[in-house]
C-alpha positions as CSV (number, residue, x, y, z in Angstrom):
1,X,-12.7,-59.9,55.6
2,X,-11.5,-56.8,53.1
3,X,-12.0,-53.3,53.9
4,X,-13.5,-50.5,52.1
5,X,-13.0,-47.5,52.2
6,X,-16.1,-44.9,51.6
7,X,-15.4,-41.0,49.9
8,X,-16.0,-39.7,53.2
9,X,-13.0,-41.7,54.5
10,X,-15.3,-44.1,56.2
11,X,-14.1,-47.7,56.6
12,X,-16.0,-50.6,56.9
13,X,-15.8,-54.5,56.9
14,X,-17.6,-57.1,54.4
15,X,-16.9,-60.3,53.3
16,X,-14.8,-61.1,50.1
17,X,-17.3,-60.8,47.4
18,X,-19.4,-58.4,48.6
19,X,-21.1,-56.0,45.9
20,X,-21.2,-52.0,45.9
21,X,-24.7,-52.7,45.6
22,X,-24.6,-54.8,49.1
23,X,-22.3,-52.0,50.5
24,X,-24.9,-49.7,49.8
25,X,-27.7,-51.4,51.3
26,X,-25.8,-51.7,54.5
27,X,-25.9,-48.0,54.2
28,X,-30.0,-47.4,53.4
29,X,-32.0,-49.3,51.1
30,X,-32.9,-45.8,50.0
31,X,-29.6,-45.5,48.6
32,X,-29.2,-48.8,47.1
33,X,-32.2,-48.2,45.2
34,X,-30.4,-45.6,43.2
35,X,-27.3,-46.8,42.9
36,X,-26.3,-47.3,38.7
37,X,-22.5,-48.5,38.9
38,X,-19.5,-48.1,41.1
39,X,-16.2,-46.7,40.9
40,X,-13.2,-49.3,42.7
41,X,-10.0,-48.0,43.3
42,X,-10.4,-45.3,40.4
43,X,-12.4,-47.7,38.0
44,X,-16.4,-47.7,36.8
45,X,-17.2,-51.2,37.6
46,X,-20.7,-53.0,37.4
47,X,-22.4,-52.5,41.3
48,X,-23.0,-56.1,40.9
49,X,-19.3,-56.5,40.1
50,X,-17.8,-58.8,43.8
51,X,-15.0,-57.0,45.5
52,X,-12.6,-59.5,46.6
53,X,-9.9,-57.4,47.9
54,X,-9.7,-53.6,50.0
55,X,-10.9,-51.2,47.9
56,X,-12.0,-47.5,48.0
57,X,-15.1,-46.9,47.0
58,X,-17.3,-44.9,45.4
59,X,-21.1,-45.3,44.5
60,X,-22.1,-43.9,41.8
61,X,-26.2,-42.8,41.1
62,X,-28.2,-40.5,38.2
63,X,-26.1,-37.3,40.0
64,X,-22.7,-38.6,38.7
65,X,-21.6,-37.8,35.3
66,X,-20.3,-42.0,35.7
67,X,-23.8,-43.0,36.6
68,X,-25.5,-41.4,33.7
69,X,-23.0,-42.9,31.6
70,X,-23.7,-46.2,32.9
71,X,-27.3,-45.3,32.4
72,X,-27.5,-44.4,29.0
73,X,-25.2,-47.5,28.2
74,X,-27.7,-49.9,29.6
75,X,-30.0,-47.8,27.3
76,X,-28.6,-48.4,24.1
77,X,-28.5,-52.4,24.8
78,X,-32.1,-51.9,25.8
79,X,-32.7,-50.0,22.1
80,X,-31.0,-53.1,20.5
81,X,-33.0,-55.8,22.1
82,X,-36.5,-53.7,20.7
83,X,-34.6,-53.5,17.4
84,X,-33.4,-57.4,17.5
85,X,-37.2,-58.2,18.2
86,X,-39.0,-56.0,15.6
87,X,-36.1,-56.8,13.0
88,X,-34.7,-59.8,13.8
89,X,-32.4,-60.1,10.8
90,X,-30.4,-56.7,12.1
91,X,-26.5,-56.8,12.4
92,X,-25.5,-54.6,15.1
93,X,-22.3,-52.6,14.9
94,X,-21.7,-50.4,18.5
95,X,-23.8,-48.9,20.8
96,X,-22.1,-46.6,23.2
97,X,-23.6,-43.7,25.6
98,X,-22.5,-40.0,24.3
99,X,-22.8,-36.6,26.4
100,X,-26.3,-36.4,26.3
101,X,-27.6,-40.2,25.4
102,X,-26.6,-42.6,23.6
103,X,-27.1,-44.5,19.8
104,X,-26.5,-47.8,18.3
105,X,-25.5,-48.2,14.6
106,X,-27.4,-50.7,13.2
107,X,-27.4,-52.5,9.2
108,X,-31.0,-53.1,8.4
109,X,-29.9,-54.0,5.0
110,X,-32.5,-53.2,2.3
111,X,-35.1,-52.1,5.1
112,X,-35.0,-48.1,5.7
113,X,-36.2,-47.1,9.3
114,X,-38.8,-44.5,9.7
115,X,-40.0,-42.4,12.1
116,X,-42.9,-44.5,12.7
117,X,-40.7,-47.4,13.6
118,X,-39.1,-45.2,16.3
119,X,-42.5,-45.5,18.1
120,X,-42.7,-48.7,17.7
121,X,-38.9,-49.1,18.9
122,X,-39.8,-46.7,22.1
123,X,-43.0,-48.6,23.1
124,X,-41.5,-51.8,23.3
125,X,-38.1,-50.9,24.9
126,X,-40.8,-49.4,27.4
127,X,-42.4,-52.7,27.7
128,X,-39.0,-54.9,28.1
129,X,-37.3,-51.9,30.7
130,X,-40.6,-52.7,33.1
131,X,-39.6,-56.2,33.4
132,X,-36.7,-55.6,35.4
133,X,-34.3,-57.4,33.4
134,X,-31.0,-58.1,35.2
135,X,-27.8,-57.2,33.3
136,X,-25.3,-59.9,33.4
137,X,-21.7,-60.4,32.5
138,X,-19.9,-63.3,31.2
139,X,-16.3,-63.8,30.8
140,X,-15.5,-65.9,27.2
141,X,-12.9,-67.1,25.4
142,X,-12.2,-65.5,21.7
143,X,-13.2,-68.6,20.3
144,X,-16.7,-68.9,21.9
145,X,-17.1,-65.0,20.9
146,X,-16.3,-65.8,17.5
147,X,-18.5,-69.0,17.2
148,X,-21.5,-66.8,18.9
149,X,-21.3,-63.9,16.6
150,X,-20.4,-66.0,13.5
151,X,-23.6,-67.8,13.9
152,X,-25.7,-65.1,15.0
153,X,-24.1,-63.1,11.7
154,X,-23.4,-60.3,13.4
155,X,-20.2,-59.6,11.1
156,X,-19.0,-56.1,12.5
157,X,-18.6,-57.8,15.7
158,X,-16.5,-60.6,14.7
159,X,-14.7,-57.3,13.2
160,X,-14.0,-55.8,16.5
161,X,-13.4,-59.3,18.1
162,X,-10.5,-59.7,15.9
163,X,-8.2,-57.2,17.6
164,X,-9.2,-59.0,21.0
165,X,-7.6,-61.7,23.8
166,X,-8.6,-64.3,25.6
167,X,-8.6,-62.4,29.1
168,X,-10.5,-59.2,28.2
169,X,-13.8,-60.5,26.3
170,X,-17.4,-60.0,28.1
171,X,-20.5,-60.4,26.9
172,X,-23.3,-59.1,28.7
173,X,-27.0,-60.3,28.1
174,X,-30.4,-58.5,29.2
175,X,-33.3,-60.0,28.5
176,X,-33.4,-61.7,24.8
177,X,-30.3,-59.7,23.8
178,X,-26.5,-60.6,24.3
179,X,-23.6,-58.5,23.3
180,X,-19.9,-57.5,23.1
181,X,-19.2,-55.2,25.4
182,X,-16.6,-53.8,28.3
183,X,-19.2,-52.6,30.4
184,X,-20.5,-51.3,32.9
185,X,-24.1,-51.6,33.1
186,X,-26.9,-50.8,35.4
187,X,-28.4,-53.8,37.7
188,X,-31.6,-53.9,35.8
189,X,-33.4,-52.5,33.0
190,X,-36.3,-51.5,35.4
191,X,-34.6,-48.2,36.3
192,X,-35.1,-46.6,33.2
193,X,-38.5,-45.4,33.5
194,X,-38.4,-42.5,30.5
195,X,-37.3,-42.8,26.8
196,X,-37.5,-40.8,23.7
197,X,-35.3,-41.7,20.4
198,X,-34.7,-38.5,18.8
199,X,-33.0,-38.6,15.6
200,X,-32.3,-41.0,12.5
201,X,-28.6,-40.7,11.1
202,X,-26.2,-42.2,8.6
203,X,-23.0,-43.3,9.8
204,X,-20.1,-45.3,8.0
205,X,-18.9,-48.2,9.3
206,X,-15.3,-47.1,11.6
207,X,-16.1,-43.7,10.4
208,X,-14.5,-44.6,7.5
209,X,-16.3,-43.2,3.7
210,X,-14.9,-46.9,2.2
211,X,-16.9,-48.5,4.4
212,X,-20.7,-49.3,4.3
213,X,-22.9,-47.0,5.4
214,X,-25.1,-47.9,8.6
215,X,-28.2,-46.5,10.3
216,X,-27.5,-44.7,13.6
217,X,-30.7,-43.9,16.2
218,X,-30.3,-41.9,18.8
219,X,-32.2,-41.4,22.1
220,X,-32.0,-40.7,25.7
221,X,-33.7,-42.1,28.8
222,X,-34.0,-40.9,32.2
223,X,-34.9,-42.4,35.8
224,X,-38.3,-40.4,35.7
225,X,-40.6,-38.9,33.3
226,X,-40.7,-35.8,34.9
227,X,-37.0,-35.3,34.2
228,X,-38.1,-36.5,30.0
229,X,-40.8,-33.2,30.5
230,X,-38.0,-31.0,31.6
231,X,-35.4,-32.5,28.7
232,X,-38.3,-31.7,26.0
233,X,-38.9,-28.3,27.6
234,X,-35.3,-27.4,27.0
235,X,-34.8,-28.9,23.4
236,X,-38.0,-26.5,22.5
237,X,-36.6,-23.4,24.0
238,X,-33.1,-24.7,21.7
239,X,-35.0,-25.0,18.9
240,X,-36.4,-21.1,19.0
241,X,-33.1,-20.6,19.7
242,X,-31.4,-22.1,17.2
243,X,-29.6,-19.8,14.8
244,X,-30.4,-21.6,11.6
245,X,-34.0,-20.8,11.8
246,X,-33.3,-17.0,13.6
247,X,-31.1,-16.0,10.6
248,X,-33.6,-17.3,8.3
249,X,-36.5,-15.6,10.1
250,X,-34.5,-12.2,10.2
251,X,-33.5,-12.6,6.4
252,X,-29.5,-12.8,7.0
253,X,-28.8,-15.7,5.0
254,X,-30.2,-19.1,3.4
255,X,-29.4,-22.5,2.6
256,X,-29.1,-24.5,-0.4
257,X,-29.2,-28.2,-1.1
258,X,-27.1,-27.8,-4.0
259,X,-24.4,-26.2,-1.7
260,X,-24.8,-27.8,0.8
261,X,-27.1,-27.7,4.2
262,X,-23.6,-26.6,5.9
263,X,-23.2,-23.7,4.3
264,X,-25.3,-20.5,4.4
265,X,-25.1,-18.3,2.0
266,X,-25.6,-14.6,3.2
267,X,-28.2,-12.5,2.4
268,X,-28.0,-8.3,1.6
269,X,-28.7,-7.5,5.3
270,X,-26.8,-10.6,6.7
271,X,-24.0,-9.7,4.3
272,X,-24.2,-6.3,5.8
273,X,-24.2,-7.1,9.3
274,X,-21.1,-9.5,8.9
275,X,-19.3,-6.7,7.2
276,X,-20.2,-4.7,10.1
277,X,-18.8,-6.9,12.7
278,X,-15.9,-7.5,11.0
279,X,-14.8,-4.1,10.7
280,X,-16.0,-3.5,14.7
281,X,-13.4,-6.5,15.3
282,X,-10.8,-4.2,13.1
283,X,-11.1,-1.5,15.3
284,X,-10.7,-3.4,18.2
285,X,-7.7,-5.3,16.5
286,X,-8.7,-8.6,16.8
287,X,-7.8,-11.3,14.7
């Protein structure tokens, strides 16, 4: 038997093996149903991750910074299993979660993505998260990572499996799609019930200019579509907010392509107003 040892201080008694996902069920099925991931002894782990030893424990739902991590994570495999299926002869680079979402760089080679294939992309990674897909890891050797990935031709990944040991490579397969990755992930794709992918990027490869240039889409997903309504409501009220489109309403200042989109260039009254400000800082002798 191990012991572990809840936030509230809690201890209680499960067989070696057992899951944060069991631990949570013994609590309320309730709560196991929202349970994303799992912090062990100070790590995010997979809540389908076995606990062979005493641990503290933490579980970890949409309300955790951790959990929406884990969420969006999930959520960006999820984007790349539509993507594999719709254009099967992509090579996938990374696909982490960010503060407020996640992407995945992607080369499409000659093909250029529009925004009419990001509703194609949304409605089938709609269709694939309803199946419930289970998330699963598997340990592998670098050998079998580099045989996989050499012939899938996925080169960027046999690019980041160079730098790696036998001992610390996973893969982890939903559905159709298998990747690279660390980890964790959510039990199933069946708890992301909203998605919208926002945004079309470039990125280089590394974030280095000598390398190739790749196609990054963003997006974000939540557990229900009522928190999606409250997410588009927000990035409207941004928008009339934003200060690119006040200061062009209010006649302060423009952009140019052939500057730059960076880089306004001010206007007679936002040239003005700026020299106004600065001379209120002067006063005030700031710096």
């Amino acid at each position: 038997m191990i012991t572990i040892t809840l936030p509230d201080g809690a201890q209680k008694e499960f067989e070696s093996g057992v899951t944060a996902l069991d631990v949570a069920k013994s609590i309320s099925e309730g709560l196991a149903r929202n349970v994303l991931a799992a912090e062990v002894n100070g790590v995010v782990v997979d809540a389908f991750k076995p606990i062979d030893t005493d641990a503290s424990l933490k579980l970890l739902t949409w309300t955790n910074d951790e959990g929406k991590s884990t969420f969006w994570h999930s959520s960006a495999h999820l984007m790349a299993e539509a993507i594999q299926e719709l254009f099967p002869d992509t090579k996938f680079a990374i696909g982490p979660p960010i503060e407020r979402g996640f992407y995945y760089d992607i080369d499409l080679g000659d093909i250029k993505i529009t925004e009419e294939d990001l509703v194609k992309i949304e409605k089938l990674m709609k269709e694939k998260a309803s199946k419930k897909s289970r998330f699963e890891r598997k340990a592998v050797s670098k050998a079998d990572a580099i045989t996989y990935f050499t012939e899938k031709h996925d080169p960027y990944k046999l690019e980041l499996i160079e730098n790696l040991q036998d001992g610390s490579i996973s893969f982890y397969t939903q559905g159709d799609f298998t990747d690279l990755c660390r980890g964790p992930h959510i039990p199933n794709t069946g708890f992301i019930k909203a998605i919208k992918l926002t945004n079309i990027a470039g990125a280089y490869w590394r974030g280095d200019e000598k390398n190739k240039m790749l196609t990054r889409i963003y997006g974000v997903t939540f557990p229900s579509n009522k928190e999606l309504e409250e997410y588009n409501i927000m990035m409207e009220e941004a928008k009339k907010r934003d200060h690119r489109k006040i200061g062009k309403e209010l006649e302060l200042f423009t952009f140019s392509e052939k500057v730059g989109q960076g880089l306004p260039m001010w206007l007679p009254k936002g040239a003005m107003l700026r020299q106004r400000l600065e001379n209120f800082c002067k006063r005030l002798n700031w710096k």
